[in-house]
VOGU-414221 format. One record per residue: chain; x, y, z of N, C-alpha, C in turn. Coordinates in nm, 4 decimals, padded with zeros to 6 digits, always signed. Last residue first. Layout:
! VOGU-414221
chaine: A; neast: X; nnorth: Y; nup: Z; caeast: X; canorth: Y; caup: Z; ceast: X; cnorth: Y; cup: Z
...
//
This chain:
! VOGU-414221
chaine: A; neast: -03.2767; nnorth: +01.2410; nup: -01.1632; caeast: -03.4236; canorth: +01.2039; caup: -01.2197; ceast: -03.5600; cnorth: +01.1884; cup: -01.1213
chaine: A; neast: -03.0841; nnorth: +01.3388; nup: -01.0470; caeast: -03.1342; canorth: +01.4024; caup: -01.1166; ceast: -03.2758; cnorth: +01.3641; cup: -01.1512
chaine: A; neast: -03.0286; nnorth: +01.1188; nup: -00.8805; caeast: -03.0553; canorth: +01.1947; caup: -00.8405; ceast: -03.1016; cnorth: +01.3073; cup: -00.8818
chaine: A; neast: -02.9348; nnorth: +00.9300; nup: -01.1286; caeast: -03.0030; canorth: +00.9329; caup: -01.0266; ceast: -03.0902; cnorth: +01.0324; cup: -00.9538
chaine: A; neast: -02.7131; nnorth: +01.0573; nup: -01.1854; caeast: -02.8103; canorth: +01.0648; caup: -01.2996; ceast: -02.9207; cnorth: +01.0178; cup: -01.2206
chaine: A; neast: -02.5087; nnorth: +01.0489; nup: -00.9558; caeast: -02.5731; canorth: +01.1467; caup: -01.0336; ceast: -02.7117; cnorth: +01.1717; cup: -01.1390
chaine: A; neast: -02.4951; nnorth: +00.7136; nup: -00.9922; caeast: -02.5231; canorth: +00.8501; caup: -00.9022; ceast: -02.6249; cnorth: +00.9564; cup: -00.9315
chaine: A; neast: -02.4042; nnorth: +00.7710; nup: -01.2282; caeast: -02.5075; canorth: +00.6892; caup: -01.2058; ceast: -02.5748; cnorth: +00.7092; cup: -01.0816
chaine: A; neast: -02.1446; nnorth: +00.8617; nup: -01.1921; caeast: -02.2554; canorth: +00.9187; caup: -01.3336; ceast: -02.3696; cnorth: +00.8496; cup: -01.2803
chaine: A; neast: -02.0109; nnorth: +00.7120; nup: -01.0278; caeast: -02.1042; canorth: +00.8801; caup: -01.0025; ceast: -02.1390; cnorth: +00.9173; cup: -01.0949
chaine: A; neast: -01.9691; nnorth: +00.4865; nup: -01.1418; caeast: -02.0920; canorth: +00.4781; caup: -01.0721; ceast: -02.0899; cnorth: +00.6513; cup: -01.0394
chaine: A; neast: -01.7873; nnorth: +00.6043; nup: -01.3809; caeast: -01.9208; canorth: +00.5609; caup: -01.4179; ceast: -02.0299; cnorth: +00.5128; cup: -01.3150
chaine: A; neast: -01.5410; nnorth: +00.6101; nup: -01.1890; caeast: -01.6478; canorth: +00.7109; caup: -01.2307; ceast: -01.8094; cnorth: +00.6999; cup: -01.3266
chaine: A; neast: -01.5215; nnorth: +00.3925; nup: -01.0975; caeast: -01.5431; canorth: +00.4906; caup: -00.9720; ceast: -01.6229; cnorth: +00.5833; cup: -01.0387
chaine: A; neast: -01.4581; nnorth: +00.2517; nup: -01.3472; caeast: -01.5938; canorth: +00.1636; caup: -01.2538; ceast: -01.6074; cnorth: +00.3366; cup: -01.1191
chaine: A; neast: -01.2423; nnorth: +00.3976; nup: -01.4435; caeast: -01.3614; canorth: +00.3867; caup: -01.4870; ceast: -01.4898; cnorth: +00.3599; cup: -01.4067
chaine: A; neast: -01.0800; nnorth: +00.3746; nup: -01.1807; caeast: -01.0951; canorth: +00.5139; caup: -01.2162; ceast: -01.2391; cnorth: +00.5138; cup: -01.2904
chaine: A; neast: -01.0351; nnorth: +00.0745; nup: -01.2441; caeast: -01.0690; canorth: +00.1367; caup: -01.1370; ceast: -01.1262; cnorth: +00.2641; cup: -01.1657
chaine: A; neast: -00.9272; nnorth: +00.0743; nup: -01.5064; caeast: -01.0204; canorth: +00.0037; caup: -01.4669; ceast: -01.1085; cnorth: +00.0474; cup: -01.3485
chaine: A; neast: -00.6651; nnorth: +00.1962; nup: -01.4231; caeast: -00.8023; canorth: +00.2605; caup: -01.5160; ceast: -00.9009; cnorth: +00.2084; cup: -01.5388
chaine: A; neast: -00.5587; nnorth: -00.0080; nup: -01.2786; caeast: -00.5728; canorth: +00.1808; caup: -01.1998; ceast: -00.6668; cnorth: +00.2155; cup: -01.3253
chaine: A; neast: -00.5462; nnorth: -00.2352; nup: -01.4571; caeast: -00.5828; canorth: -00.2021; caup: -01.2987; ceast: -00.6299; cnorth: -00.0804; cup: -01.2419
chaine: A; neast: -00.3179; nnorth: -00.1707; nup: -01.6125; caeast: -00.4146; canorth: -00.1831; caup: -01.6711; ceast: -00.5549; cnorth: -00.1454; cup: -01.5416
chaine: A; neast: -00.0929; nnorth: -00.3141; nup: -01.5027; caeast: -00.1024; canorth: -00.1914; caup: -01.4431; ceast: -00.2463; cnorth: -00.1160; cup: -01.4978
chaine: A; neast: -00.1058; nnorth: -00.5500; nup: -01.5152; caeast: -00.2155; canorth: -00.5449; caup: -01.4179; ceast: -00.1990; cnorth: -00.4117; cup: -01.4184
chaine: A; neast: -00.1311; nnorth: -00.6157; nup: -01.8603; caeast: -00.0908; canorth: -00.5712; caup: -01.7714; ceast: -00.1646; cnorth: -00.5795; cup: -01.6289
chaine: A; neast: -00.1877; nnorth: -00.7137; nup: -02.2253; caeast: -00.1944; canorth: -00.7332; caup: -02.0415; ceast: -00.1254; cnorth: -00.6731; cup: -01.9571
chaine: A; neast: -00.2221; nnorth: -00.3898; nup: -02.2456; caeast: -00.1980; canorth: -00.4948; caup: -02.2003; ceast: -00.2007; cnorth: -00.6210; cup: -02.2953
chaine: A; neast: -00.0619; nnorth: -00.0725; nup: -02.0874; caeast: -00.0435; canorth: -00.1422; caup: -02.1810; ceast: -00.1575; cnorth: -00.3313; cup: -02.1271
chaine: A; neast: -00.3006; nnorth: +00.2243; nup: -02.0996; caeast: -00.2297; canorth: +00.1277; caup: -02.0372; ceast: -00.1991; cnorth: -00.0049; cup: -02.1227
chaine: A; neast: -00.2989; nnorth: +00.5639; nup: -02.1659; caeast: -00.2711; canorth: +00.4025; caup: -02.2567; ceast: -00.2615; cnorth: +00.3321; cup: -02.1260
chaine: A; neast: -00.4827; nnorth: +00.7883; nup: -02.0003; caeast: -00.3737; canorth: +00.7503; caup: -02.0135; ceast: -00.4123; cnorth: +00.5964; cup: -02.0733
chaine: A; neast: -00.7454; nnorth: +00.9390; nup: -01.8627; caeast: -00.7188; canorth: +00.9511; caup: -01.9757; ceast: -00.5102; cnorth: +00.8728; cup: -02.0420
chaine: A; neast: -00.7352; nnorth: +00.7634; nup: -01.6407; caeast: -00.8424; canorth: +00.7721; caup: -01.6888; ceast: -00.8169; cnorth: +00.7978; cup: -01.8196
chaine: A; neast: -00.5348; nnorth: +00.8548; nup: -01.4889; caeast: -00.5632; canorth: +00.7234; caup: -01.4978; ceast: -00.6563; cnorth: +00.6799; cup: -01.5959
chaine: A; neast: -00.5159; nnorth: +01.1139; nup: -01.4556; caeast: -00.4397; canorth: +01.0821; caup: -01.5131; ceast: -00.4495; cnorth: +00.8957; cup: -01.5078
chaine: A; neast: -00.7642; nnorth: +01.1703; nup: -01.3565; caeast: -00.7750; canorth: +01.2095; caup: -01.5145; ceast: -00.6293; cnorth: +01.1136; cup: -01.5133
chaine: A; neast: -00.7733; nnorth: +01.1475; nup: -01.0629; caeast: -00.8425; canorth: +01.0368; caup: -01.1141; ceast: -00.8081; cnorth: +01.0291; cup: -01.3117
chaine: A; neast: -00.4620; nnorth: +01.3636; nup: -00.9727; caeast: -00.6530; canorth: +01.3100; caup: -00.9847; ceast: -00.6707; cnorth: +01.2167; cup: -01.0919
chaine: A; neast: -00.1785; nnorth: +01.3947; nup: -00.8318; caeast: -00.2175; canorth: +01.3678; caup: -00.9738; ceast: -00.3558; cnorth: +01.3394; cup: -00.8978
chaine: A; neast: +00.0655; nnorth: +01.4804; nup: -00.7152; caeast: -00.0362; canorth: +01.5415; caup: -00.7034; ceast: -00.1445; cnorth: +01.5125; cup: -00.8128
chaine: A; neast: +00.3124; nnorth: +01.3096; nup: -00.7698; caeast: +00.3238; canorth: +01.4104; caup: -00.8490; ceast: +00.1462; cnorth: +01.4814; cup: -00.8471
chaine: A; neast: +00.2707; nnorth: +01.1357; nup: -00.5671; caeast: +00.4097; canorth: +01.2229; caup: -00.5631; ceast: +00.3793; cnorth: +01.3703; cup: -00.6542
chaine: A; neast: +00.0786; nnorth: +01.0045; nup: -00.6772; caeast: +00.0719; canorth: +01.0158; caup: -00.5470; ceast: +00.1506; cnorth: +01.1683; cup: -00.5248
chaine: A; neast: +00.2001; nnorth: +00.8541; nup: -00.9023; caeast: +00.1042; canorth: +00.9495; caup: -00.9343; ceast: +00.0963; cnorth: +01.0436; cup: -00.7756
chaine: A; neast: +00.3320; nnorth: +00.7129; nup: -00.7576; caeast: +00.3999; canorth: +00.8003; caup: -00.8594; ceast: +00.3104; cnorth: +00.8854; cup: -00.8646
chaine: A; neast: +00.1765; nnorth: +00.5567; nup: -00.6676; caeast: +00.2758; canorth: +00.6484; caup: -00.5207; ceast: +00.3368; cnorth: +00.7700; cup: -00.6567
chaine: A; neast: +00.0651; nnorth: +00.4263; nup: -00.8834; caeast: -00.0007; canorth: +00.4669; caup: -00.7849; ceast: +00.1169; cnorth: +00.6037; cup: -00.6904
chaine: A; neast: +00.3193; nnorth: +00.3001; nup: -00.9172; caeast: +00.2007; canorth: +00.3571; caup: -01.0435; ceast: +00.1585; cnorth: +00.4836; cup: -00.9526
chaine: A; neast: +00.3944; nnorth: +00.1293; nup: -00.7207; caeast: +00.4806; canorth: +00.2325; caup: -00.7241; ceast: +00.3979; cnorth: +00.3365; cup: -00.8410
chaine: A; neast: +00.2100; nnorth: -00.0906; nup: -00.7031; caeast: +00.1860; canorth: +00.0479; caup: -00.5943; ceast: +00.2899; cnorth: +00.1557; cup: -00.6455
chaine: A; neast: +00.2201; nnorth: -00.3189; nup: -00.8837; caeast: +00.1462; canorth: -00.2263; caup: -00.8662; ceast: +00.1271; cnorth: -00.0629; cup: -00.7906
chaine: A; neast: +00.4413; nnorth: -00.4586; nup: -00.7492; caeast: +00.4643; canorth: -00.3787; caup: -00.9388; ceast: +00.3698; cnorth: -00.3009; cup: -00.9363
chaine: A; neast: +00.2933; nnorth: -00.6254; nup: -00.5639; caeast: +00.4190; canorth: -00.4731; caup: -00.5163; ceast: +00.5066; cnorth: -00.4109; cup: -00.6624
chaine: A; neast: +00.1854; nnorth: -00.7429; nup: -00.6344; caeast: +00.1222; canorth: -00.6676; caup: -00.6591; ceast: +00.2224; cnorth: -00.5235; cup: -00.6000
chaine: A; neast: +00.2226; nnorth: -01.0033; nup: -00.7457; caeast: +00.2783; canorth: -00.8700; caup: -00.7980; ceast: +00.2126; cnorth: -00.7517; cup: -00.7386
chaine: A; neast: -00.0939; nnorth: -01.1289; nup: -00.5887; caeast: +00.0266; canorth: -01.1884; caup: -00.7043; ceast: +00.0924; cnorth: -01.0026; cup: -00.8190
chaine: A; neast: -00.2701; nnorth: -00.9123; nup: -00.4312; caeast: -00.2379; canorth: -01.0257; caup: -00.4945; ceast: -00.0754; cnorth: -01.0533; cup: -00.5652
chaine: A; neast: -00.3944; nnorth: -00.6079; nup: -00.3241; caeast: -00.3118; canorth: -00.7496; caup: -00.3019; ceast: -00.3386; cnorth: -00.8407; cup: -00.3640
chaine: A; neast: -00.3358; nnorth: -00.2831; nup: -00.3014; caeast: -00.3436; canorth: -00.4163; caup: -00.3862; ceast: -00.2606; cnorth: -00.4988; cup: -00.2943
chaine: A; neast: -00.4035; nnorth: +00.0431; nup: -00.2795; caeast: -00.4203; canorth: -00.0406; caup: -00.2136; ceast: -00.4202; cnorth: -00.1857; cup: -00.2938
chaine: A; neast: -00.3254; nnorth: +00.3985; nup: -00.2290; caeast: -00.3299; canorth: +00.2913; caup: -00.3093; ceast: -00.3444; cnorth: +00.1761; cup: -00.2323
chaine: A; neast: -00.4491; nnorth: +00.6995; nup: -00.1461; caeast: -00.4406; canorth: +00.6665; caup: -00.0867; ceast: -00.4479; cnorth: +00.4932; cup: -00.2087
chaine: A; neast: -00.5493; nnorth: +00.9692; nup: -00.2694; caeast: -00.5314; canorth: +01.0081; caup: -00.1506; ceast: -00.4203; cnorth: +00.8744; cup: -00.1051
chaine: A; neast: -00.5601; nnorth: +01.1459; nup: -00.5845; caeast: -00.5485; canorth: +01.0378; caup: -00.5266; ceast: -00.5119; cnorth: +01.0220; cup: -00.3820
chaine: A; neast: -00.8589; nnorth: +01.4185; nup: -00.5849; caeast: -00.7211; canorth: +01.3783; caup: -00.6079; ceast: -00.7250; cnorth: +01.2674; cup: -00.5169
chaine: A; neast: -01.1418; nnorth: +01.3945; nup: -00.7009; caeast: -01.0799; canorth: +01.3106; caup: -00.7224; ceast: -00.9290; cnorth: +01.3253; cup: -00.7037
chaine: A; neast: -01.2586; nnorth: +01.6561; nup: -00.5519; caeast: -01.1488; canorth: +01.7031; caup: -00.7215; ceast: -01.0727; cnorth: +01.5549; cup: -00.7488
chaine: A; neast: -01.3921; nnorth: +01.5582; nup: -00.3540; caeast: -01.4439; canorth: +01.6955; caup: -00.4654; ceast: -01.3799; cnorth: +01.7434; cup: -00.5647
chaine: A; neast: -01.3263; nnorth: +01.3330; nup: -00.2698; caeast: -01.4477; canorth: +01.3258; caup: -00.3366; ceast: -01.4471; cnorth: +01.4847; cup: -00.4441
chaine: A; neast: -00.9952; nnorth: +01.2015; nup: -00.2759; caeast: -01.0637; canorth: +01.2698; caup: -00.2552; ceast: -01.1949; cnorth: +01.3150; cup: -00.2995
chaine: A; neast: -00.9677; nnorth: +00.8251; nup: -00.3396; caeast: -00.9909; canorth: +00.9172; caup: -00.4223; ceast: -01.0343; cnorth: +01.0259; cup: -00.3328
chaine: A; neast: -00.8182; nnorth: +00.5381; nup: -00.3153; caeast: -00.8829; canorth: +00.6091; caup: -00.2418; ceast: -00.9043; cnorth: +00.7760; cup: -00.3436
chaine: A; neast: -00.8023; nnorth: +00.2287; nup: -00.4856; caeast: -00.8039; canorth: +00.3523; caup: -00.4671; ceast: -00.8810; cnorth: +00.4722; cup: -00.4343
chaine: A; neast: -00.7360; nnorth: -00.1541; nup: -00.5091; caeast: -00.7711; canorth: -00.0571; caup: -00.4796; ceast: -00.7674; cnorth: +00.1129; cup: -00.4693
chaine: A; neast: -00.7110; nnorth: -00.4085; nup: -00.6755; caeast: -00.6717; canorth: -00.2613; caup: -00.6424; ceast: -00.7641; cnorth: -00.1951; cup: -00.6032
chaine: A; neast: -00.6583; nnorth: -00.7670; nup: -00.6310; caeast: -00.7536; canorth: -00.6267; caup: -00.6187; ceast: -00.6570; cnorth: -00.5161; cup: -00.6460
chaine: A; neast: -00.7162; nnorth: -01.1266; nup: -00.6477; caeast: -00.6354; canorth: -00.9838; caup: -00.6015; ceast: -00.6793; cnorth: -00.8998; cup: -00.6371
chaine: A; neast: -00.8309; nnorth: -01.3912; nup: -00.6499; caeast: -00.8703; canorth: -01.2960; caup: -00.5495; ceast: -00.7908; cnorth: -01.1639; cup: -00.5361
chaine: A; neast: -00.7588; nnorth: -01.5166; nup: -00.8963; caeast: -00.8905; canorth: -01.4699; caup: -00.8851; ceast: -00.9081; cnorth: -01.4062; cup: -00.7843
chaine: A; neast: -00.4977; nnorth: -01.5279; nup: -01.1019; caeast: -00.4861; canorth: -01.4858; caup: -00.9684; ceast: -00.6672; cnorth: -01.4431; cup: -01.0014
chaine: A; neast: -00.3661; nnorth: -01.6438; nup: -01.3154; caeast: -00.4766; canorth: -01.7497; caup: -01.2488; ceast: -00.4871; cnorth: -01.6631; cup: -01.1200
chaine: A; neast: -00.2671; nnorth: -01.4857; nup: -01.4973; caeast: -00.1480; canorth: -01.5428; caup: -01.4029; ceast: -00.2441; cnorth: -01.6639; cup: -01.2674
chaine: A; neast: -00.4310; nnorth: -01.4536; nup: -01.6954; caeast: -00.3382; canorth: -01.4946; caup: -01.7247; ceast: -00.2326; cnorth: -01.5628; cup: -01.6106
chaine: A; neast: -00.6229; nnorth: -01.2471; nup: -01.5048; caeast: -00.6452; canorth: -01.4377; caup: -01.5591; ceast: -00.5508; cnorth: -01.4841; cup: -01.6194
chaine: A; neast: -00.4458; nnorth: -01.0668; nup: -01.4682; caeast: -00.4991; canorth: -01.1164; caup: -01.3780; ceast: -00.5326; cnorth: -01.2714; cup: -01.4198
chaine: A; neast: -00.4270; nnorth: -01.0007; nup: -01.7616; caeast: -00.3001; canorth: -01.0466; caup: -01.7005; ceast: -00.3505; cnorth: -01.1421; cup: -01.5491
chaine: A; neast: -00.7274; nnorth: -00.8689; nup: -01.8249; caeast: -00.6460; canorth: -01.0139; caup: -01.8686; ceast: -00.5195; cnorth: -01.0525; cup: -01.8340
chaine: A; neast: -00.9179; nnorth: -00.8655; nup: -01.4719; caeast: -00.8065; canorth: -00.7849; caup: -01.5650; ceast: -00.7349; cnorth: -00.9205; cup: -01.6803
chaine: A; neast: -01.1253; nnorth: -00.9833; nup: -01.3382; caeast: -01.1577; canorth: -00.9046; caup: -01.4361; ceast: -01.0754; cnorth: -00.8594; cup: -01.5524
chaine: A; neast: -00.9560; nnorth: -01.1031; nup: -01.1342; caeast: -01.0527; canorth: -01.1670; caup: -01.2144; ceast: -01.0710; cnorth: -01.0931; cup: -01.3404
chaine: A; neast: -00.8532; nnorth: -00.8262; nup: -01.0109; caeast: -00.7508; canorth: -00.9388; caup: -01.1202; ceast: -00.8414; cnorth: -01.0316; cup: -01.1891
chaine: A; neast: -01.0581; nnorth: -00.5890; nup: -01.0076; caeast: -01.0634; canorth: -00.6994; caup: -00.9687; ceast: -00.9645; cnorth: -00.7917; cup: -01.0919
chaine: A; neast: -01.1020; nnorth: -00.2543; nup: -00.8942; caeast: -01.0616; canorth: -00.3570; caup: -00.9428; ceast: -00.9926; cnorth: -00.4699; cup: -00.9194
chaine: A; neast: -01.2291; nnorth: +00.0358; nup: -00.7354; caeast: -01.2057; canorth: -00.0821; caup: -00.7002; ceast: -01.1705; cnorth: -00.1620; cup: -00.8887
chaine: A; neast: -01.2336; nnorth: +00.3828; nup: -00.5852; caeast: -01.2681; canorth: +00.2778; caup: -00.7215; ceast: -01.1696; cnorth: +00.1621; cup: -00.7344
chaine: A; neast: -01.3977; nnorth: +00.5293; nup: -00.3426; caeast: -01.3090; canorth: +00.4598; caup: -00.3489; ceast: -01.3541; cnorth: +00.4041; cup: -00.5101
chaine: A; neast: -01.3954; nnorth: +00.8926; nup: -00.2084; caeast: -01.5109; canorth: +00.7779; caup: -00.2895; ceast: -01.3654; cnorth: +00.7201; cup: -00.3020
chaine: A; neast: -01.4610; nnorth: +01.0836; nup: +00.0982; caeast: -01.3827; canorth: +01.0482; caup: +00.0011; ceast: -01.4431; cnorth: +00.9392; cup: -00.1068
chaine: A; neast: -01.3977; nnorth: +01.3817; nup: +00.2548; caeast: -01.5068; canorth: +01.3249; caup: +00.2039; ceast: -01.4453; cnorth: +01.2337; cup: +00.0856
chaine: A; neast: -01.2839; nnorth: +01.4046; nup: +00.5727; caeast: -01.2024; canorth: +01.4156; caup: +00.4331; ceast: -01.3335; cnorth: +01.3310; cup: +00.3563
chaine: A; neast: -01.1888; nnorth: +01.3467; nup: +00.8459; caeast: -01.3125; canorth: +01.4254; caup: +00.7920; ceast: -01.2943; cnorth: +01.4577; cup: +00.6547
chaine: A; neast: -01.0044; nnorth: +01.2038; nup: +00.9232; caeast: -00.9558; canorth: +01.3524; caup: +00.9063; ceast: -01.1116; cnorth: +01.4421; cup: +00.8715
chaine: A; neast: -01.0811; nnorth: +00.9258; nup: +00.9353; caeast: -01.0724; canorth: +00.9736; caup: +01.0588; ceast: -01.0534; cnorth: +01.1330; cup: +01.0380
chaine: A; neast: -01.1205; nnorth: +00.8640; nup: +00.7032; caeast: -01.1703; canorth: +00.8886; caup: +00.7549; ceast: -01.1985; cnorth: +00.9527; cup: +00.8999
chaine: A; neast: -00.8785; nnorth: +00.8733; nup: +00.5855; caeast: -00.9367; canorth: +00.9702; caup: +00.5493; ceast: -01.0326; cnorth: +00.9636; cup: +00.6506
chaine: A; neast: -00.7894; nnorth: +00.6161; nup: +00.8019; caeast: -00.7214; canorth: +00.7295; caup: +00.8253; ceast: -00.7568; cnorth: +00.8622; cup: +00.7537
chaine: A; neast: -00.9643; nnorth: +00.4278; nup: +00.6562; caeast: -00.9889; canorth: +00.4537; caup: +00.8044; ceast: -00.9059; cnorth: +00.5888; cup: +00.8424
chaine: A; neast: -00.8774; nnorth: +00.4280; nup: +00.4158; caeast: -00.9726; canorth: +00.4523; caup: +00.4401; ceast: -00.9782; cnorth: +00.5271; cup: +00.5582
chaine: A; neast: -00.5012; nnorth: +00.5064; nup: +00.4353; caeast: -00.6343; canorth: +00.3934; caup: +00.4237; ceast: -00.7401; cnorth: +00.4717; cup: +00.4604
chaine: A; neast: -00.3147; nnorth: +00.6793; nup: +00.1960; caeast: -00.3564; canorth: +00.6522; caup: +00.3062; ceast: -00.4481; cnorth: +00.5728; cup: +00.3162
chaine: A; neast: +00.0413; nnorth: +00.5284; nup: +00.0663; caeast: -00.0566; canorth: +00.6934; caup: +00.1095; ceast: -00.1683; cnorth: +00.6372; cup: +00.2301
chaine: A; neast: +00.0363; nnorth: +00.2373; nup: -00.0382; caeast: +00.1063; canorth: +00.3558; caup: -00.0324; ceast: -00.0009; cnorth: +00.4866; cup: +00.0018
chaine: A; neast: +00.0831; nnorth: -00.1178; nup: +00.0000; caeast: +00.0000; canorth: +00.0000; caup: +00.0000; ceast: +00.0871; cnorth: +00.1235; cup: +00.0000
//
């Protein structure tokens, strides 16, 4: 992991949304037979900056330095979102995530509109 956990935005009063992916889901993930590993990411709620990375499975310490990079360089949800990832990859993972975080606050949103 790198930056912060849940429990520690939470404890600051920090309004936050999380976007999740699943190695099941990713094709390197099924390539390497890993069905229970994850990413995770903590997202500030009102400008998506990244607060906080989270994976476990198989490699997954190839995973966090993506994450801490972005971390370092003050980066929001866009630079995951609008960036190539190569694959297979698990680094593939962080925009997977970013997608599923942001297509449920469209849904959200569109929600609440209607």
């Amino acid at each position: 992991m790198a930056g912060d956990t849940e429990e520690a935005v939470r404890a600051t009063g920090v309004d936050y949304v999380v976007g999740r992916a699943r190695y099941a889901d990713n094709p390197r993930g099924c390539i390497i037979g890993d069905k229970e590993g994850f990413l995770k990411l903590i997202f500030r709620r009102e400008d998506l900056k990244l607060l906080g990375v989270h994976a476990i499975g198989e490699l997954a310490s190839e995973l966090i330095h993506i994450g801490l990079i972005a971390m370092a360089g003050d980066c929001d949800a866009t630079v995951f979102s609008g960036l190539s990832f190569n694959v297979p990859t698990l680094g593939a993972l962080y925009q997977d995530a970013t997608w599923r975080l942001i297509n449920e606050r469209c849904r959200t949103l569109a929600g609440a509109i209607a």
